[in-house]
C-alpha positions as CSV (number, residue, x, y, z in Angstrom):
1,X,25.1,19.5,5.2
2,X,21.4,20.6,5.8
3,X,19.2,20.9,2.9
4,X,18.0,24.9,2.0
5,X,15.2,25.9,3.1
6,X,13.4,25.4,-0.1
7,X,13.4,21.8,0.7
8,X,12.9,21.7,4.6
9,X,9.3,20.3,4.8
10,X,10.3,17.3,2.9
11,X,13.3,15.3,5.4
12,X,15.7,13.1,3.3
13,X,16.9,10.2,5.5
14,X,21.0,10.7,7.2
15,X,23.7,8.9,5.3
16,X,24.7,7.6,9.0
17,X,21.2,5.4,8.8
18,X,21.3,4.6,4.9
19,X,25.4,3.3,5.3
20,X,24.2,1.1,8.0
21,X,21.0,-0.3,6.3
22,X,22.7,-1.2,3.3
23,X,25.7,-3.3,4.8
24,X,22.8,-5.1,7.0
25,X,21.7,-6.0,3.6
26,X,25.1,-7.3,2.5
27,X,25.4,-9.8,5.2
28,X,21.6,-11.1,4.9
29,X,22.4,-11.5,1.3
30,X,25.4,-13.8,2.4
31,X,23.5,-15.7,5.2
32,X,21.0,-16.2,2.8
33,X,23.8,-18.0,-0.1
34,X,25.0,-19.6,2.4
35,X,22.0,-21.8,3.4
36,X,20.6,-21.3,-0.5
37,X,17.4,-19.0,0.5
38,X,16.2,-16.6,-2.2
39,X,18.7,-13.5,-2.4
40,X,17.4,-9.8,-1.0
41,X,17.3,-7.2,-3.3
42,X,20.3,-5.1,-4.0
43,X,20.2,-2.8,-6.3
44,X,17.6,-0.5,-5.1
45,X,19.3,-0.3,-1.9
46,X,22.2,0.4,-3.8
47,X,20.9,3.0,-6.0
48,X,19.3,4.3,-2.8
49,X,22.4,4.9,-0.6
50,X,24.5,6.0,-3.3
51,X,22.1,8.8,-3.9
52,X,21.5,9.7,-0.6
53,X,25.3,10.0,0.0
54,X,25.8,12.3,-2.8
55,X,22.6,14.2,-2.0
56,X,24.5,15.2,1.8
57,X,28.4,15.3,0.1
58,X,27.6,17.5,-3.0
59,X,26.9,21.5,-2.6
60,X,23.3,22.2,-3.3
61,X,24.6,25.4,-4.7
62,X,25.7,23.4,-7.7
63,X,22.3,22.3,-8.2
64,X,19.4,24.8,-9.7
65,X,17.0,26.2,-7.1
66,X,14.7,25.4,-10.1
67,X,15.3,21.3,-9.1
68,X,16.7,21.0,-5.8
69,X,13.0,20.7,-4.7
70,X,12.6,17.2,-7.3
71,X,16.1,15.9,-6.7
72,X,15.3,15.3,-3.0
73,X,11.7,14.0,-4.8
74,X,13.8,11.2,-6.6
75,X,16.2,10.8,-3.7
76,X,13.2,10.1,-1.6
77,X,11.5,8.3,-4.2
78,X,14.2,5.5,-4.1
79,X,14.5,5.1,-0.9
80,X,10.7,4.6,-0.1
81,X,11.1,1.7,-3.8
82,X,14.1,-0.2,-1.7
83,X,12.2,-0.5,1.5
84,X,9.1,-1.6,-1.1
85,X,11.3,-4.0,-2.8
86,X,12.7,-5.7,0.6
87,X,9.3,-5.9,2.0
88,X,8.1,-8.7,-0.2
89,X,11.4,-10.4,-0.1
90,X,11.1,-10.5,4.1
91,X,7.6,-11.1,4.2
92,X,6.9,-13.5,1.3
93,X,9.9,-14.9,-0.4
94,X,12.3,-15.4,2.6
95,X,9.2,-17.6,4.5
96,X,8.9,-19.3,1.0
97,X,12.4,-20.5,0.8
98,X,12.2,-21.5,4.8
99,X,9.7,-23.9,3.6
100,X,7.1,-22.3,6.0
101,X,4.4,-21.6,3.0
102,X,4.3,-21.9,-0.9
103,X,6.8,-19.6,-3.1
104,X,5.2,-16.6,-3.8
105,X,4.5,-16.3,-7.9
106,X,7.2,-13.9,-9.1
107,X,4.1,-12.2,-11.2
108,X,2.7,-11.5,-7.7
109,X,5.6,-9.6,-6.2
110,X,6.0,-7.8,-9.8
111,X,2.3,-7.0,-9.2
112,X,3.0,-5.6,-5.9
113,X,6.1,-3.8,-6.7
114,X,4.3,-1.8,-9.4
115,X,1.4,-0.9,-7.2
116,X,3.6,0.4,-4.3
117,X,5.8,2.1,-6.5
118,X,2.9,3.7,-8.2
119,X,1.2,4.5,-5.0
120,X,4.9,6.4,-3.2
121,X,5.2,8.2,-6.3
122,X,2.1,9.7,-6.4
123,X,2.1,10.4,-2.9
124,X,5.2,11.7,-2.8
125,X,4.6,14.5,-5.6
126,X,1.2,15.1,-4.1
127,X,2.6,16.3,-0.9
128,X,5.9,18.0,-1.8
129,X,5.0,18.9,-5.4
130,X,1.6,19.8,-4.1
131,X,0.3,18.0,-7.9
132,X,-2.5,16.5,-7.8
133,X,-1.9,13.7,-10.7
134,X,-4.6,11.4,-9.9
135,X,-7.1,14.0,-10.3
136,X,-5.5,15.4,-13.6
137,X,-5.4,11.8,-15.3
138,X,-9.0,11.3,-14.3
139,X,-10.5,15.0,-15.4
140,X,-9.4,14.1,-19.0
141,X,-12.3,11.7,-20.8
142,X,-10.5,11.2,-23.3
143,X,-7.0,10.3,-21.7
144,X,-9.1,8.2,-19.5
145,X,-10.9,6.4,-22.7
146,X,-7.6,5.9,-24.2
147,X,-6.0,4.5,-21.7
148,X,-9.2,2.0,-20.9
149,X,-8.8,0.6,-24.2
150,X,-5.7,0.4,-25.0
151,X,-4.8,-2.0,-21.7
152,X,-8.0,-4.0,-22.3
153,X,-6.2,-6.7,-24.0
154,X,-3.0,-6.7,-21.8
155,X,-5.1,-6.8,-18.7
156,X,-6.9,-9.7,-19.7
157,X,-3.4,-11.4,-19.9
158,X,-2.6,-9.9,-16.8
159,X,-5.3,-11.5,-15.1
160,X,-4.4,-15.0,-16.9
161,X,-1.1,-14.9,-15.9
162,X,-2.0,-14.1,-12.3
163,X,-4.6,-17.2,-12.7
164,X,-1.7,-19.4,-13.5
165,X,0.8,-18.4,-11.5
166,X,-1.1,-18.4,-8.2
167,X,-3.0,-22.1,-9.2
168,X,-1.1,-25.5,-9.5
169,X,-1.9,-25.9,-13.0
170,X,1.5,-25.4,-13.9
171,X,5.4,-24.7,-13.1
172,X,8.1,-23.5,-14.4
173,X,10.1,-26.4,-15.7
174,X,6.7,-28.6,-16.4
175,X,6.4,-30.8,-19.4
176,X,2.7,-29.1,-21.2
177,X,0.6,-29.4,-24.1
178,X,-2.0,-26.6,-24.9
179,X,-4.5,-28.5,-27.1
180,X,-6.6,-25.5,-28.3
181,X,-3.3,-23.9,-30.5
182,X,-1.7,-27.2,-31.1
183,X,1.6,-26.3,-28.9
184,X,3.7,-28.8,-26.5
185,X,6.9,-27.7,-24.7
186,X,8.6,-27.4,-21.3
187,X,7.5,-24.3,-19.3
188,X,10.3,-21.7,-20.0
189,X,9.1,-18.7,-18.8
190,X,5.7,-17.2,-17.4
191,X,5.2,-13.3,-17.4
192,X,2.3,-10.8,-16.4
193,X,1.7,-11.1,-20.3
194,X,2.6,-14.2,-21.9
195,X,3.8,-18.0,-21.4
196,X,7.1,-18.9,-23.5
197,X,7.6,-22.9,-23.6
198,X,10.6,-24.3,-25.7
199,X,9.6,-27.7,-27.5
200,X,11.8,-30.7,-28.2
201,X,13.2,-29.3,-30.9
202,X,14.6,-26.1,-29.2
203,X,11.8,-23.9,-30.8
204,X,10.6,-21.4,-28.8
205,X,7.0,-20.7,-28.7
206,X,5.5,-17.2,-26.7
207,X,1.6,-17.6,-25.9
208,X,-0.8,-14.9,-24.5
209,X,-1.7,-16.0,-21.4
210,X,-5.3,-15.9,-22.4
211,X,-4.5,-18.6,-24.7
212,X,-3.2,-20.8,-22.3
213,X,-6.2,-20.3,-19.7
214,X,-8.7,-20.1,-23.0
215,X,-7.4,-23.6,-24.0
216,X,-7.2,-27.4,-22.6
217,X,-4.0,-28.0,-20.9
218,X,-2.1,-30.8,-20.1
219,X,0.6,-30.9,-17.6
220,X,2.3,-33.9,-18.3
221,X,4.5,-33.6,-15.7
222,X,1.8,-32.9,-12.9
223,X,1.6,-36.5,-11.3
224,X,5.8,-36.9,-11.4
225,X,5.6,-39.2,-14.2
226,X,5.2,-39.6,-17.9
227,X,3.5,-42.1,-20.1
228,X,4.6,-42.9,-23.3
229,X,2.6,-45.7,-26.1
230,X,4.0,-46.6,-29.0
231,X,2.9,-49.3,-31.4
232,X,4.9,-52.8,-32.8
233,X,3.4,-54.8,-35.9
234,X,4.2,-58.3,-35.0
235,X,3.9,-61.2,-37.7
236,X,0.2,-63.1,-37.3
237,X,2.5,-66.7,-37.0
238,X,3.7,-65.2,-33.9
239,X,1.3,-66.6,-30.8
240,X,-0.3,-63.6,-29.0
241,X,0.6,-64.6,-25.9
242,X,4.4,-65.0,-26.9
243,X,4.7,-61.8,-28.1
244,X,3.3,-60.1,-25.5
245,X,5.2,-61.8,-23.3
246,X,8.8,-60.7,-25.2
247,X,7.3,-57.4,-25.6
248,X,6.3,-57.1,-21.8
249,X,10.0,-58.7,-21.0
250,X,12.1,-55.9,-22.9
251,X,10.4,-52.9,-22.0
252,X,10.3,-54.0,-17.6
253,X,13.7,-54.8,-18.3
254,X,14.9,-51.1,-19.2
255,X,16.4,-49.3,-16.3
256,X,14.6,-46.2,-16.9
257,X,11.6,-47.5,-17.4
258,X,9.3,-47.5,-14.0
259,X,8.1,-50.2,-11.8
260,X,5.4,-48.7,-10.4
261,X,3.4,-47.5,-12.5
262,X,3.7,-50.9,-14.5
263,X,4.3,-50.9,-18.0
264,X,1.5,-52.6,-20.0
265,X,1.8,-54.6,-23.1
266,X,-2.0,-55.0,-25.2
267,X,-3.2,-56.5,-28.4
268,X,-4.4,-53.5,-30.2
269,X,-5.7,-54.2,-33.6
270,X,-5.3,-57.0,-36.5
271,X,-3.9,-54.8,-39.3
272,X,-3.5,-56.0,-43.0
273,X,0.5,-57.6,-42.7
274,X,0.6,-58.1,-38.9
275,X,-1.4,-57.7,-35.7
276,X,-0.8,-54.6,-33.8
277,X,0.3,-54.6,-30.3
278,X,0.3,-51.2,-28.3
279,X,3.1,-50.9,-25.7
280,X,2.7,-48.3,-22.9
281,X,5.8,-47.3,-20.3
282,X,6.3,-44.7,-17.5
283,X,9.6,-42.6,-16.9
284,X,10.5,-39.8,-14.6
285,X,12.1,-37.2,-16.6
286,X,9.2,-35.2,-18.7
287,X,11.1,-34.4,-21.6
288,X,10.6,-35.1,-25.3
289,X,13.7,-35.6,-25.7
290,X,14.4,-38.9,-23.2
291,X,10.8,-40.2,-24.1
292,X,11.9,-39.9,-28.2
293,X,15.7,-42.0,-26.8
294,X,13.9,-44.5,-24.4
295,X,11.2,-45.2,-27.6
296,X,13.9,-45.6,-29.7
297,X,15.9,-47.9,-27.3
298,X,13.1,-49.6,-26.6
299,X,12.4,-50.6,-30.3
300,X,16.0,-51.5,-31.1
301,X,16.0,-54.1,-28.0
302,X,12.6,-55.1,-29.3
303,X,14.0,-56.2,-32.7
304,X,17.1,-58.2,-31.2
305,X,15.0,-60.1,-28.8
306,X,12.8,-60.9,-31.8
307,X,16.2,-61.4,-33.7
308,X,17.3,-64.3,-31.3
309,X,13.7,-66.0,-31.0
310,X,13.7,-66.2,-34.9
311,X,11.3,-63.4,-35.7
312,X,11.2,-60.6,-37.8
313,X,8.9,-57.1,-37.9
314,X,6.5,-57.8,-41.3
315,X,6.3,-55.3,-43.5
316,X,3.2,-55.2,-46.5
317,X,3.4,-57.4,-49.2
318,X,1.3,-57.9,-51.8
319,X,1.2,-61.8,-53.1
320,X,0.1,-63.3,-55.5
321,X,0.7,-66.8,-54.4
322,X,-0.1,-68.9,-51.3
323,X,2.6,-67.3,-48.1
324,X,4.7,-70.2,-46.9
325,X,3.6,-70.7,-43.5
326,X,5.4,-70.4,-40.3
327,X,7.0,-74.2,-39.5
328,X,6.4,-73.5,-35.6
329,X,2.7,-72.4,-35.5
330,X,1.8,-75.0,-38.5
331,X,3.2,-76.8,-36.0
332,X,0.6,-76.5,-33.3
333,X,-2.3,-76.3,-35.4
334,X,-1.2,-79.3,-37.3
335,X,-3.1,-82.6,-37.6
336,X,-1.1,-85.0,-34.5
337,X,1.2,-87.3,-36.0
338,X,-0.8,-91.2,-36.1
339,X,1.3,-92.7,-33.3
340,X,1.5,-89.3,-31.0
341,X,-2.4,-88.9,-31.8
342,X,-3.8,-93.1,-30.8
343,X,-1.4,-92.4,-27.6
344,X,-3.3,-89.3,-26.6
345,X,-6.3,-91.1,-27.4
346,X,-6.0,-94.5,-25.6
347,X,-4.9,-92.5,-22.8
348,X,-7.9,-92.0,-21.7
349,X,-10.7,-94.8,-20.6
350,X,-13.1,-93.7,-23.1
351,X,-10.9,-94.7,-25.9
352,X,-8.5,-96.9,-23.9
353,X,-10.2,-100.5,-25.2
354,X,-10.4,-99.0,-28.9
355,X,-7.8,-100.9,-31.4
356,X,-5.3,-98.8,-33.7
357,X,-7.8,-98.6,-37.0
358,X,-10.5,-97.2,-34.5
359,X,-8.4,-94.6,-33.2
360,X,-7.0,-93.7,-36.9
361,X,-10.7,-93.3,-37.5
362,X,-11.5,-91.0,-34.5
363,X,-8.2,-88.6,-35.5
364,X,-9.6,-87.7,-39.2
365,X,-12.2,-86.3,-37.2
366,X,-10.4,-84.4,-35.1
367,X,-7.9,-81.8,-34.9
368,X,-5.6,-79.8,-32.5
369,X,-7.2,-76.6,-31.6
370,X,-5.5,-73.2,-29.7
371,X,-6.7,-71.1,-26.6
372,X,-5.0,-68.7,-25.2
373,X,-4.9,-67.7,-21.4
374,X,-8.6,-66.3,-20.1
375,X,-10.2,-67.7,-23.4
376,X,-13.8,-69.5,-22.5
377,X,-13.4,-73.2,-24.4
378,X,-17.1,-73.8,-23.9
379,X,-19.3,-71.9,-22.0
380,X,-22.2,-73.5,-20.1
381,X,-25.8,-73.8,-21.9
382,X,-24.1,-73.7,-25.1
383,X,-25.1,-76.5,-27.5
384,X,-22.1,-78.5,-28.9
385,X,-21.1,-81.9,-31.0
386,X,-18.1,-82.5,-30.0
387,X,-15.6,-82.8,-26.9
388,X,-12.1,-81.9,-25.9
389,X,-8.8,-83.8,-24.6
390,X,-6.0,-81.7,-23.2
391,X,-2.7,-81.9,-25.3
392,X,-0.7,-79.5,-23.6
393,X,-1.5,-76.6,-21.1
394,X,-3.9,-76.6,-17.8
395,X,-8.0,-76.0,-18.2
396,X,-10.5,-74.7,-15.3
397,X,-13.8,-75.9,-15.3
398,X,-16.0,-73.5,-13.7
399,X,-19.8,-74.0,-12.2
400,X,-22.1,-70.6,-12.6
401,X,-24.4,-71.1,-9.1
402,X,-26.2,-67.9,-9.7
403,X,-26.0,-65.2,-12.4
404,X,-23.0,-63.6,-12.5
405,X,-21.1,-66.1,-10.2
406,X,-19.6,-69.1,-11.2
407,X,-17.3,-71.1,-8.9
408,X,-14.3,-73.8,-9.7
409,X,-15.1,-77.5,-9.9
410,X,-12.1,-79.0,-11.2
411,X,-8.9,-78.7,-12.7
412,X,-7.5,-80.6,-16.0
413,X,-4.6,-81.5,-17.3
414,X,-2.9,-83.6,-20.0
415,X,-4.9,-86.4,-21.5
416,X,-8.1,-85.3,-20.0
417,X,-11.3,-84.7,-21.7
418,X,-14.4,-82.6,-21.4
419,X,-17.7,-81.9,-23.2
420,X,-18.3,-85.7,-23.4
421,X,-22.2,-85.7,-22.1
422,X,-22.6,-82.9,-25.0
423,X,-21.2,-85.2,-27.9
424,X,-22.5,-88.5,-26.8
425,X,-26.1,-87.2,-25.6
426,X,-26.8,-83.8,-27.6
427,X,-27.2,-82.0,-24.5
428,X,-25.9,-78.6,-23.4
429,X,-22.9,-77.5,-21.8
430,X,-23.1,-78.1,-17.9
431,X,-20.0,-75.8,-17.2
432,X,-18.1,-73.1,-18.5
433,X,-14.4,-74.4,-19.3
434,X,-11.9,-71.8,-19.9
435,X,-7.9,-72.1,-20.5
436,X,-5.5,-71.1,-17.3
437,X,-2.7,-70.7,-19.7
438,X,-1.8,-71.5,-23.6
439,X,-3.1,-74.7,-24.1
440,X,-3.4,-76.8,-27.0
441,X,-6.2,-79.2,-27.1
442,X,-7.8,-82.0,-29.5
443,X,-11.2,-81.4,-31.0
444,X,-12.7,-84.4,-31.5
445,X,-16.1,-84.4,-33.7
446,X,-19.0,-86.5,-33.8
447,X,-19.0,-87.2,-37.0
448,X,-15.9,-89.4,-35.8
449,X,-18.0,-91.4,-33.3
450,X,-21.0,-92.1,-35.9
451,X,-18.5,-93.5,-38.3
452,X,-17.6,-95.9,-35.6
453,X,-20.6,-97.0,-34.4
454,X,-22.2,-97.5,-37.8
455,X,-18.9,-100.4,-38.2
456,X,-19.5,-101.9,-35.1
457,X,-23.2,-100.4,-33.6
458,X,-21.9,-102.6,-30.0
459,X,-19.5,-99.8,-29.5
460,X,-22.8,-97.9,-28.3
461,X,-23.2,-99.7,-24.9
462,X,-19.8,-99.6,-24.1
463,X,-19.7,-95.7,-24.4
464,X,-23.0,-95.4,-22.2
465,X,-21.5,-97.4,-19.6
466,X,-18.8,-95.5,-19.4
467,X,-20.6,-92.4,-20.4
468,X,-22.6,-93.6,-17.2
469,X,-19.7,-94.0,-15.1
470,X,-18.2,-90.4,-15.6
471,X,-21.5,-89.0,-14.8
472,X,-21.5,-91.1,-11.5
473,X,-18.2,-89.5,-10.3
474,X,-19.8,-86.5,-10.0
475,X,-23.2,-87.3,-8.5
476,X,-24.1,-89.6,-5.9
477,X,-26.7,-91.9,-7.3
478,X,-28.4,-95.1,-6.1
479,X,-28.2,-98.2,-7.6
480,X,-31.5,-98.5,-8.6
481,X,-31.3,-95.2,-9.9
482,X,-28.1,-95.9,-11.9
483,X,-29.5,-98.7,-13.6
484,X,-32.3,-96.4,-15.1
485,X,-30.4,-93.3,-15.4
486,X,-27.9,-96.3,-17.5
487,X,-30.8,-97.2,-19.4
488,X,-32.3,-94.0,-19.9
489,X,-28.6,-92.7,-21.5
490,X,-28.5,-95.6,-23.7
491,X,-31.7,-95.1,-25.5
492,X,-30.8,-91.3,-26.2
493,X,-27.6,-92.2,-27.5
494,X,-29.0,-94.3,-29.8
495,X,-31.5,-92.3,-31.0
496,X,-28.5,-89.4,-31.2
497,X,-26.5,-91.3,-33.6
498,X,-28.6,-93.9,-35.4
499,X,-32.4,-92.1,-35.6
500,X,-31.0,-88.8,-35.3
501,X,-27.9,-89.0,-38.0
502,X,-25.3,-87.6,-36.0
503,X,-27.2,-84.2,-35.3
């Protein structure tokens, strides 16, 4: 059926090309679920063909001559809005899902939908209505006024959400926290007006996009992995080093905890009832809701692990009496038993020759002493009065050869000593000695020596011999030289201990 005559400058597309159009639509629209590429449109096209059908089927004499002219407008109209609708999907989603360039923001085909719908419609009644509409919405000030200010606000978000949508800042599905209006959730939704997140607690929140540009964001979810800290109060009789350790072992030991990055375990603070250790874990999945359940598992295998080593998490007590102390580290800050102590002692040739009473003597001077791992013992050009022997644990003596740069000299073990030169002649450090692991060593004082050498004063010569003879093993001296060097050690000694009073 041909259209009247009141309608023959304006030609609506044949039914016999619409039909055709539409099922080629059907069968992209299959393809594309097949391989799982984003869907055409189908219900312009739809809307389209059904209207163009009727608009050929159904008598125009049914119709008023007063509206034929704006029903084939509106058939038209549609038409023109499907073949705008499927040209974004073709030339910007389909490409997108093919992998070929970046999705295309759904805010920017929204954008460009309105715009060409905008643009055909006006056109359209421009050249068959023979309205000019542009011209009659600009000729009004005050239409034009009212307009300007009443989308001020909502173009502003416009432009926001166009800003987010077309940067990487963030996704849909992202894990963000919007510090300037205190608001954390995962990306739910992102309009041409407003961002909606949905927090851990199923609370939805809707934010201007001006907000979210206006304010500092955090995508916790941009680099693929989430951190999470989280503090444990550990008793102060627990060793540092041991509870880092257990703490370092539980968390690496959780299966959804990650490798890379490495989890990190750190002494944080020494708080009133225990010292503060701050732990700090990665995880794939940025929700609030697995970093709340890995926390909490990770605390729960925290306390059996100090459950089975005999610990317990402190909690604040206020005492009015002395705490009994922990029997394991009063242990390794105790005085050394008499027997264990003159062993450790006579170990070594500086005391070797020494009988029991002298030994007893040099012990009330001393006592056991702890370093951790990394801690400097002595540092070289300190001053000192006293030296070391190595109960347990391994020692590094180190040798700074220019600022900045020291180098290793020597290693020591069990039974070993250092800082001898410093107690028996008053002088400086000569090296920096620092622990390689947890190491337990006995301070002995030179008020111990003095009480020795004032009972028997021809103790003095023996210790500059042999004084001496560990400063010969590490230089190369002649034997004239010796014999003054000898000499010249002697006389200091004595006028350390005996004119000096000990210093």
């Amino acid at each position: 059926m041909a259209p009247p005559s009141a309608i023959s400058s304006w030609t609506v597309p044949s039914w016999s090309v619409v039909l055709p159009a539409f099922g080629l639509v059907l069968l992209l629209t299959l393809a594309c679920r097949r391989r799982g590429l984003p869907l055409p449109p189908r219900t312009l096209p739809l809307l389209a063909t059904v209207s163009t059908v009727a608009f050929y089927l159904v008598p125009l004499t049914l119709v008023p001559a007063s509206s034929r002219l704006w029903l084939a407008i509106g058939v038209d109209l549609l038409l023109v809005l499907a073949l705008i609708r499927l040209l974004p999907w073709l030339v910007l989603e389909l490409p997108g899902g093919l992998e070929w360039w970046r999705p295309p923001p759904e805010l920017l085909v929204q954008l460009l939908l309105v715009a060409g719908g905008a643009l055909a419609a006006v056109l359209l009644v421009n050249r068959v209505g023979r309205l000019d509409v542009v011209g009659l919405v600009t000729t009004s000030a005050v239409l034009t006024a009212v307009v300007g200010l009443a989308i001020q606000e909502p173009l502003k978000d416009l432009i926001a959400g166009l800003e987010l949508q077309l940067s990487d800042d963030l996704r849909l599905g992202d894990l963000v926290e919007i510090v300037g209006v205190q608001a954390r959730g995962r990306v739910e939704s992102l309009s041409w007006r407003d961002t909606t997140l949905r927090t851990s607690k199923g609370v939805r929140v809707v934010l201007p996009n001006t907000q979210v540009t206006n304010g500092i964001l955090r995508n916790l979810s941009f680099s693929g992995a989430v951190s999470d800290c989280f503090d444990v109060g550990l008793d102060y009789d627990f060793p540092p080093a041991a509870a880092l350790a257990l703490l370092e072992r539980v968390v690496t030991n959780h299966p959804l905890v990650l490798r890379e990055p490495p989890a990190e375990v750190r002494v944080k603070a020494f708080a009133d009832s225990a010292i503060t250790y701050e732990v700090q874990v990665w995880f794939r999945e940025p929700s609030d809701g697995v970093r709340l359940n890995l926390r909490s598992a990770l605390l729960q295998q925290i306390w059996y692990a100090l459950n089975r080593e005999g610990r317990s998490i402190p909690f604040p007590v206020r005492e009015l009496q002395r705490r009994r102390p922990d029997p394991v580290a009063e242990a390794l800050v105790a005085s050394l038993p008499p027997q264990e102590g003159r062993l450790l002692l006579a170990s070594h040739s500086l005391f070797a020759d020494l009988p029991p009473a002298d030994l007893d003597s040099l012990l009330t001077h001393s006592r056991p002493v702890l370093f951790t791992a990394g801690e400097a013992i002595v540092r070289e050009g300190a001053t000192g009065r006293s030296l070391y022997q190595v109960i347990s644990g391994r020692v590094e003596v180190q040798k700074e050869v220019q600022p900045g740069h020291s180098i290793h000299v020597a290693e020591l073990g069990p039974g070993e000593v250092f800082g001898e030169m410093t107690l028996f002649q008053g002088a400086p450090r000569s090296a920096t000695v620092r622990a390689l692991e947890d190491s337990r060593l006995l301070r002995v004082d030179r008020a111990g020596v003095r009480e020795l050498l004032e009972r028997d004063p021809d103790l003095l010569e023996r210790f500059a011999q042999l004084v001496n003879s560990r400063r010969r093993e590490l230089e190369s001296l002649g034997d004239e030289e010796q014999q003054r060097e000898a000499s010249n050690l002697l006389e200091a000694m004595r006028n350390l201990f005996f004119a000096l009073g000990g210093g």
